[in-house]
C-alpha positions in Angstrom: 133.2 301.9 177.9 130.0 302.2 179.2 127.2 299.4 179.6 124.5 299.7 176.8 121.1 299.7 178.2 120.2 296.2 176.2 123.8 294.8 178.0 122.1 295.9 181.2 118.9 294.5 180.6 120.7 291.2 180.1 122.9 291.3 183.1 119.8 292.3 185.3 117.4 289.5 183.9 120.1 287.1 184.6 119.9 288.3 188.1 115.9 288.0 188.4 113.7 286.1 190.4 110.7 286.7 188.4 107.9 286.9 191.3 104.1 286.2 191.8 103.2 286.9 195.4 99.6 288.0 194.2 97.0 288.1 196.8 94.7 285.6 194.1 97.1 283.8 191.9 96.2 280.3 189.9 97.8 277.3 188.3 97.1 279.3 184.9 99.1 282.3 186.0 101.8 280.0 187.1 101.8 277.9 183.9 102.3 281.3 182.0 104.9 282.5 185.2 106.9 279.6 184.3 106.7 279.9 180.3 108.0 283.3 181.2 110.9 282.4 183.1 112.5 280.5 180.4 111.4 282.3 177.7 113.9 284.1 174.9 116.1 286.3 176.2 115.7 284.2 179.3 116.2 282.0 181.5 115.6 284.3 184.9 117.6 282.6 187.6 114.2 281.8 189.4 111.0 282.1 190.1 109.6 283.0 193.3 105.8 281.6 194.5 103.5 280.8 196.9 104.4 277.2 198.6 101.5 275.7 197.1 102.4 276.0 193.5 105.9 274.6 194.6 104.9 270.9 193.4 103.2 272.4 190.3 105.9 274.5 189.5 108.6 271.7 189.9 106.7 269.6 187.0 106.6 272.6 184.8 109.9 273.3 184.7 111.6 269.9 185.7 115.5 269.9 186.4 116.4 273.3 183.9 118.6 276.0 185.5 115.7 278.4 186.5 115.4 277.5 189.9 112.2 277.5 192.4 112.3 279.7 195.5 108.9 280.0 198.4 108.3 282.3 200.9 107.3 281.1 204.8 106.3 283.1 207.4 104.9 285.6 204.9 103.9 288.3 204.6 103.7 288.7 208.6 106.9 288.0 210.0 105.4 286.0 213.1 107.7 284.5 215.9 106.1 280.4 215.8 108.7 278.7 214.9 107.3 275.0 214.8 104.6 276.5 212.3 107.5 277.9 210.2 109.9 275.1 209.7 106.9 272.5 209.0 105.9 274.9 205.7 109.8 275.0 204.8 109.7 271.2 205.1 107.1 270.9 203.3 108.0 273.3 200.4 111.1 271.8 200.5 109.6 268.2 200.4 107.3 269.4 197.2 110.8 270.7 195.5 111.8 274.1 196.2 115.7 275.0 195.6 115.5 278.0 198.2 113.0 279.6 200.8 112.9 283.2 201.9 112.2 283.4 205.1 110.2 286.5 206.7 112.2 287.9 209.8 110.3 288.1 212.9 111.5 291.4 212.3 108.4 293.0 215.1 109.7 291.2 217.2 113.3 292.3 216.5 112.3 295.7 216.6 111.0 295.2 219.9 113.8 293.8 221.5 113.2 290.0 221.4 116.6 289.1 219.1 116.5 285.5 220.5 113.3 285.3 218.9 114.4 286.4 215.4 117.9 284.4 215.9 116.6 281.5 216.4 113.6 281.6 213.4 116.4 281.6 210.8 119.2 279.2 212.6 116.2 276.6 212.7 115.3 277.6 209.5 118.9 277.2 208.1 118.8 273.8 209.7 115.8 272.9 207.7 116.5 273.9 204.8 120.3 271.7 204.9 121.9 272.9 201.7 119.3 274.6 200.0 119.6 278.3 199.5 117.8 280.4 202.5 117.3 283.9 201.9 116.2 286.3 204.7 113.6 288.9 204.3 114.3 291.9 206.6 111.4 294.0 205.6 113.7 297.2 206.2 111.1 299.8 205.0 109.2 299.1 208.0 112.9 299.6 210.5 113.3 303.2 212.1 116.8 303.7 210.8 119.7 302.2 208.8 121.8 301.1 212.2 118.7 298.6 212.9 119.2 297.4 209.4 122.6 296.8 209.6 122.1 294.8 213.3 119.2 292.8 211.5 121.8 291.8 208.5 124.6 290.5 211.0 121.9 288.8 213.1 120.4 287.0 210.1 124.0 286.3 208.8 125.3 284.7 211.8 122.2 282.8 212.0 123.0 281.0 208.4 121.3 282.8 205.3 122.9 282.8 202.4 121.1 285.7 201.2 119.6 288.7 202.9 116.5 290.4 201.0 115.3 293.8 201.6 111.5 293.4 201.6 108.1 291.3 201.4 107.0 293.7 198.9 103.9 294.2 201.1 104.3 297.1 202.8 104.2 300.4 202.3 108.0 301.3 201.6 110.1 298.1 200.3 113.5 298.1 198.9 115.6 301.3 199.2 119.2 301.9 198.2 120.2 303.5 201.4 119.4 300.3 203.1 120.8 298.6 200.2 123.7 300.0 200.7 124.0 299.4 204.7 123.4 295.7 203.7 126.2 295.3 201.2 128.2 296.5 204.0 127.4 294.1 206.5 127.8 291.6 204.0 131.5 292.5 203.0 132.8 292.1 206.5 131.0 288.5 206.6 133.5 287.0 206.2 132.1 284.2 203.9 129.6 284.1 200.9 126.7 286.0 201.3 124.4 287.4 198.9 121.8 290.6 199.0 118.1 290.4 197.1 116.3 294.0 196.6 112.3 293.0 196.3 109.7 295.2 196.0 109.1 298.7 194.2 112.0 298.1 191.7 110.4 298.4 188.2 112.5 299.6 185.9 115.7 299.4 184.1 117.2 302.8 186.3 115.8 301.1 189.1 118.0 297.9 188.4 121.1 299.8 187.1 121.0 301.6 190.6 121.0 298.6 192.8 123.9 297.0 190.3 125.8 300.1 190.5 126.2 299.8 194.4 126.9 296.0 194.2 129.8 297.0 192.1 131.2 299.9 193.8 130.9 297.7 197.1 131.8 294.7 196.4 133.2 294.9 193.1 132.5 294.5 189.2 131.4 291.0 188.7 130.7 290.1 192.3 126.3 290.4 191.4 125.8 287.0 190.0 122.9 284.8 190.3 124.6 282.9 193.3 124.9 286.1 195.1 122.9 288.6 193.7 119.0 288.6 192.9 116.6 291.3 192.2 112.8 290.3 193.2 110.1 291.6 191.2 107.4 290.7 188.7 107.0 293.6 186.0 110.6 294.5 185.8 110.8 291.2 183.7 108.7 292.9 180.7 110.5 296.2 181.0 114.5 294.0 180.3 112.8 292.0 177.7 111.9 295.2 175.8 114.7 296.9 176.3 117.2 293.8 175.0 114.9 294.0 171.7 115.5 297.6 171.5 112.3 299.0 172.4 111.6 302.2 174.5 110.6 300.3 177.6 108.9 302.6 180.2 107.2 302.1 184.4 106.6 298.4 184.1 103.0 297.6 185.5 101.8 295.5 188.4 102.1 294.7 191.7 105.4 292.9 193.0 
């Protein structure tokens, strides 16, 4: 039988880290961010900010299921490490559940994987059993076979997750890349989970990302422990659609 869209909605908001990567964002917008997140039809599995509001964030919402995620080494991607795992300390130390951490991916492209290998294994160290998520930034990669080396390198190196995009460049999630990541990801050989961020906005968008999780890995395999979407209007668009409204584009920047 197949899914409604309202059934669709729900399995994708389940999925969401509801996102404000904003280039001027405020404890007000957070305050509301967070209000959001657990808000009927809700919860989203997390919300994804800027390490400053970690603290904030973390006395909003208290001990509840949605959980708080940070970004280092972001947007950029830059290879100093020391700078790195101090800000995942420290976000970690204010009460983050999870960091996603920017590949060095330049410096990937360019040859230097010890750089990149070594950003995410100290990163994985830091962040002990918290969730680390890597961002590969694969719009920016020349083709889909330097995708699929990034996602082994990053896997071997410890993340639990591997996520598409910053949502800051020009091109950002894509499902051919999608697709090569899911790949890489059933051959791991343990638990590993994908995150498409950036550019997805509406409920086609999300059914076509949850299509290919289930013809890859299999129906039920998206959960929220292995399966997030990143993005910031797409929340508005699932909302409407559970309560039966025509929702169209959602608006805003990821």
């Amino acid at each position: 039988m197949p899914m409604t869209d309202a059934r669709l909605a729900a399995r994708a908001l389940a999925l969401l880290d509801l996102t404000d990567l904003s280039d001027a964002p405020d404890e007000a917008g957070l305050a509301a961010l967070c209000a959001r997140a657990v808000s009927t039809p809700g919860p989203v599995a997390a919300i994804c900010i800027w390490p400053r509001f970690v603290a904030k964030a973390r006395a909003i919402l208290g001990a509840g299921p949605v959980r708080i995620a940070t970004v280092v080494n972001f947007p950029a991607g830059g290879t100093d490490i020391d700078v790195v795992v101090a800000d995942a300390q420290a976000a970690l130390a204010a009460g983050a559940d999870e960091i996603d951490l920017v590949l060095p991916w330049r410096a990937f492209l360019a040859g230097e994987r010890e750089a990149a290998r070594m950003m995410v294994a100290r990163i994985r160290q830091a962040c002990g059993g918290k969730t680390l998520k890597v961002i590969l930034e694969t719009g920016e990669f020349p083709d889909l076979e330097r995708v699929r080396e990034a996602s082994e390198l990053a896997i071997a190196a410890g993340a639990d997750f591997i996520k598409t995009s910053t949502g800051k460049t020009a091109q950002s999630a894509s499902l051919p890349a999608a697709r090569t990541m899911l790949e890489v990801i059933a051959k791991a050989g343990r638990p590993v989970g994908l995150k498409p961020s950036g550019g997805i906005r509406s409920l086609a968008d999300a059914a076509g990302y949850l299509t290919l999780a289930d013809e890859i890995m299999g129906p039920g395999w998206a959960r929220p422990e292995t399966f997030r979407f990143g993005a910031s209007g797409l929340h508005q668009v699932l909302v409407d659609t559970i309560a039966g409204s025509t929702a169209g584009q959602a608006s805003g920047p990821y």
